[in-house]
N, C-alpha and C positions, 0 to 999 in steps of 0.2 A: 342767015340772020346771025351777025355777029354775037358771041356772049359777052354779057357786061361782067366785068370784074369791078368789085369795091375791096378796098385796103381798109386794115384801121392799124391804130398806133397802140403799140405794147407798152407800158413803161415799169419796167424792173427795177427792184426799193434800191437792190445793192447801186445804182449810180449806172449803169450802163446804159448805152445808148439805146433809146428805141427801136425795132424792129418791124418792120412790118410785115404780117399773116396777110395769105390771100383766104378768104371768107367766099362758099359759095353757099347758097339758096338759104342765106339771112344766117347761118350757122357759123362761128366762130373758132376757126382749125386750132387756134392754140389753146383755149380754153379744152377741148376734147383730149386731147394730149396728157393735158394735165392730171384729167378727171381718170384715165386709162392707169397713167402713173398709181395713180393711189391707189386703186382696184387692186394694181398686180401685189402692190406691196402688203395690202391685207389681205391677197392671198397666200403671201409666202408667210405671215405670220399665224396664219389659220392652219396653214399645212405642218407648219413646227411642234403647235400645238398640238394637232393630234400625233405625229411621232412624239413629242413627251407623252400623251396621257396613254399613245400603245406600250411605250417603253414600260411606263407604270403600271399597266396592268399585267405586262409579261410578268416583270418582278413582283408582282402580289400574285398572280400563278402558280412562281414558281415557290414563293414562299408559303403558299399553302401545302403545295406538294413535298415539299419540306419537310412542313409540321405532319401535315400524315403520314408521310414516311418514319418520323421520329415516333409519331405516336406508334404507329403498326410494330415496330422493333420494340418499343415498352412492352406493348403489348407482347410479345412472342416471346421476350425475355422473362416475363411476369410467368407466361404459361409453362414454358423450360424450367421455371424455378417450384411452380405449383408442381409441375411429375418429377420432377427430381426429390421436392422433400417429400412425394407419394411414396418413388421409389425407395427413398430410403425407410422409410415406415414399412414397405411391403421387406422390405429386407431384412430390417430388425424383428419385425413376427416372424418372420422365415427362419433367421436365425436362435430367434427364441424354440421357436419349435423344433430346428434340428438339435438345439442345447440339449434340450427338453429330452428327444428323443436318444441323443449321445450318453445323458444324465439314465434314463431309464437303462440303456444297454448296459449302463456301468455297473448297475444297480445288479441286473441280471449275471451276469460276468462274475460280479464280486460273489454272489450265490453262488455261483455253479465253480466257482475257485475253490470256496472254504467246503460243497463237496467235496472236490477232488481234494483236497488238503486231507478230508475226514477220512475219505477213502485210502487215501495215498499212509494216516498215520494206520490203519487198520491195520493194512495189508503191509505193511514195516513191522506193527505189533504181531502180526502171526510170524510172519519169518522171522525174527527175533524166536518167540516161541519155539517154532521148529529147529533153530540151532539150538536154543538151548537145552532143549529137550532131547535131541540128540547128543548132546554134550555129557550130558549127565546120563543116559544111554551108555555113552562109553567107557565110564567110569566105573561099569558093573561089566568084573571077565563073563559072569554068565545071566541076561537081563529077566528076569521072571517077569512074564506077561502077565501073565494070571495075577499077578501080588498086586501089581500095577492097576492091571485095566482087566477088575472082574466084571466080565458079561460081555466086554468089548469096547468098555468105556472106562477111558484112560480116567485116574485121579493125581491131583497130586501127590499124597506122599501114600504111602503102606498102611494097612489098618492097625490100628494103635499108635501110631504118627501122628501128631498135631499140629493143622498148617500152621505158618504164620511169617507174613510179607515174603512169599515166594521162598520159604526154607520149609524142615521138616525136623519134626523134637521128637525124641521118645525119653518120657520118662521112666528112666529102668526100673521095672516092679517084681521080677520074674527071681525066684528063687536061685540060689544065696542072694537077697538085691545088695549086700552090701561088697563091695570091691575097693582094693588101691586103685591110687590113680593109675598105675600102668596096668591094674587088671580091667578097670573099667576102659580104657583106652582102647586096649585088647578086644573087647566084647564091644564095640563102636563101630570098629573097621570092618569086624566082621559082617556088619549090615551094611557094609558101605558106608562109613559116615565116619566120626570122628568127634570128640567132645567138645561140648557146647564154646562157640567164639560170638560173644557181647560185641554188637557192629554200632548199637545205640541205646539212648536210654528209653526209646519203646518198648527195645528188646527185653532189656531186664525187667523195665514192669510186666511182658508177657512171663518172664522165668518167675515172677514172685508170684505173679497168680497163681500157677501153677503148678508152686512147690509146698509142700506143707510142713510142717514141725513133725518131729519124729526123736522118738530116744529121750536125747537128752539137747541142752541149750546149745551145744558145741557140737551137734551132728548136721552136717550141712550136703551140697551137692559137688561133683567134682566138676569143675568143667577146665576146658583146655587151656589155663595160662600156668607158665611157670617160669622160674628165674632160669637166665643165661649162666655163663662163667663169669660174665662183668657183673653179676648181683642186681640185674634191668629186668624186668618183667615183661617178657615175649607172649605171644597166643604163639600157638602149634602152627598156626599158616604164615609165622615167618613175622608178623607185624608187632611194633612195638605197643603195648601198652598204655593206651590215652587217657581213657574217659576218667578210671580215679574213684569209682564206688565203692571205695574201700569202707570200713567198721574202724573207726577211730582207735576205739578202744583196742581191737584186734590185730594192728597192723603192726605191733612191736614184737608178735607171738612167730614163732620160729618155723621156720617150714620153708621149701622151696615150690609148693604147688598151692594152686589158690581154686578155694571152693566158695559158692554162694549160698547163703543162709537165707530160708525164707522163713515170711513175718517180718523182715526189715523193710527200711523204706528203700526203693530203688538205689537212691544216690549212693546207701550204704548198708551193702549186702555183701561185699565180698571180705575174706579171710585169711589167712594163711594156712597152712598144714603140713605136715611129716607124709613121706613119704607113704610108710606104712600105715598110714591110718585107713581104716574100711569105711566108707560113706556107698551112700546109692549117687546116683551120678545123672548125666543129662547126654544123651547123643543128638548132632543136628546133622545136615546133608540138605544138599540144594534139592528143593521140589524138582517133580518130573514137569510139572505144567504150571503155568504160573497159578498161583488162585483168584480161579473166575469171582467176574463180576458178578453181583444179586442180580435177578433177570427185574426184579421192581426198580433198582438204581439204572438200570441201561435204558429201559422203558420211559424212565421219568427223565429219563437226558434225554432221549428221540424224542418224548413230547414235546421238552421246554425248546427245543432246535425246532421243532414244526412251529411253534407257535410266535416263536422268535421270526420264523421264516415270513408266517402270512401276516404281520404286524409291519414287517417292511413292506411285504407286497402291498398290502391295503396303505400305508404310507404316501407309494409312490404315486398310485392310481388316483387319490384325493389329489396331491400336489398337479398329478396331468389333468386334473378337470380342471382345477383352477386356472390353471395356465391357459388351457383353451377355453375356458368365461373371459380372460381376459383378453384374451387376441377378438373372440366375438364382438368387445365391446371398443374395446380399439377401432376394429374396422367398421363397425355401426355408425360410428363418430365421424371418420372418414368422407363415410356414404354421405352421412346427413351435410358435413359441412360443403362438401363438394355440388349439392346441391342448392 
């Protein structure tokens, strides 16, 4: 059986000639064609689209991944910075406490220094002592112990000696008392000493207490100064004549040896005199040991040093509690706000 074929006629807007499609079973081949056309083309527009909207959703991926990456690093920088200014707060208490503790040793230290300072002037002040006590030892050819140190206990000066600021006075009382200057001079040395040398104005108010009126207004005591060949007023040990407690009235009166009159006031007690004039006189010599302290003033210096002592101690011990209430309360604050 032959197949029937039918033709139709195309007609296309742009002008072109007709064409004719072969059509089987009533269906129209170009019309198919056409319809195929369009399909594919709004397939290729559908497939575009979704590679845009995957593109767009990579890049909103990645932009979130971004953001929490940016935030995680806030974040990590935030908590770096929270223990570092921890750290530095644990370091500042730390170092407060070791101040604290450096401040306490110092404290300690400077104690146990002004000991050793105490100790170190003691034990200077006994050797000192011990030379010069040996010194003045030597100064006697034959040293009498017994005179010195009855019972076995050393004193400063000889009995009838009167201390005073580490020397030794005898005021001459002993029959004939009255002498020239070069006899009382004489009877001086013989004790080992020498007549009285004025070193201050202590000293002569110690000589006026001690001297008293006798005879008559112009009888006075001899002690060691007398004029040079230049008409200068020397002491016996060689030193010129300073201080000047001379008697106004007296200093025109003729003499080359100078005696001090007591009942005056210190600044002016001293006088002139002749050789040959008889006065009682004054012997001095360096003490054997210096003259000890009152054992009440040594006592009352060791307490006010004890108490001087536990005033700092207790001082420091308040300041280390404070110090540790406040580091307690520092770190409380820490605690709490960290929570």
């Amino acid at each position: 059986m032959e197949e029937e074929l039918n033709y139709a006629t195309v007609v296309f807007k742009n002008g072109g000639s007709p064409q004719k499609v072969k059509a089987a079973g009533g269906t129209v081949a170009a019309g198919g064609a056409a319809a195929g056309g369009a399909a594919a083309a709004h397939s290729r527009h559908f497939v575009l689209l979704l590679v845009c909207l995957g593109i767009l959703c990579v890049l909103l991926i990645a932009c979130i991944g971004v953001i929490i990456y940016i935030f995680g690093v806030m974040k990590a920088q935030e908590a770096v910075a929270e223990n570092v200014i921890h750290l530095e707060k644990e370091n500042v208490i730390h170092l407060e406490k070791e101040n604290h503790r450096l401040m306490m040793e110092k404290e300690i230290l400077a104690n146990e220094k002004e000991i050793l300072a105490n100790k170190t002037d003691l034990l200077t002040r006994d050797r000192d002592d011990l030379n010069r006590t040996l010194r003045v030892i030597m100064t006697f050819q034959n040293f009498q112990v017994n005179t010195f140190c009855p019972d076995k206990k050393c004193q400063p000066c000889r009995e009838s000696w009167i201390p005073f600021q580490d020397h030794c006075y005898l005021f001459y009382e002993q029959p004939p008392r009255w002498k020239t200057w070069t006899q009382a001079r004489t009877i001086c040395q013989k004790y080992v000493s020498d007549l009285l040398v004025v070193d201050s104005l202590q000293e002569q108010e110690f000589i006026n207490k001690h001297t008293k009126y006798y005879y008559t207004s112009d009888h006075a005591y001899w002690m060691g100064l007398l004029k040079n060949e230049d008409n200068m007023w020397i002491w016996i040990d060689g030193r010129n004549e300073t201080l000047g407690f001379w008697i106004q009235e007296r200093v025109k009166n003729s003499g080359a040896y100078a005696m001090t009159f007591p009942g005056h006031n210190a600044t002016a007690s001293w006088g002139p005199s002749w050789h040959g004039f008889q006065l009682k006189f004054i012997c001095e010599h360096e003490a054997l040991i210096r003259t000890p302290v009152k054992t009440g003033t040594k006592l009352l210096h060791i307490l006010l040093l004890l108490v001087t002592a536990a005033f700092g101690i207790i001082c420091v011990v308040l300041v280390s509690v404070a110090i540790v209430l406040r580091n307690e309360s520092v770190r409380l604050s820490l605690l709490s706000t960290a929570l």
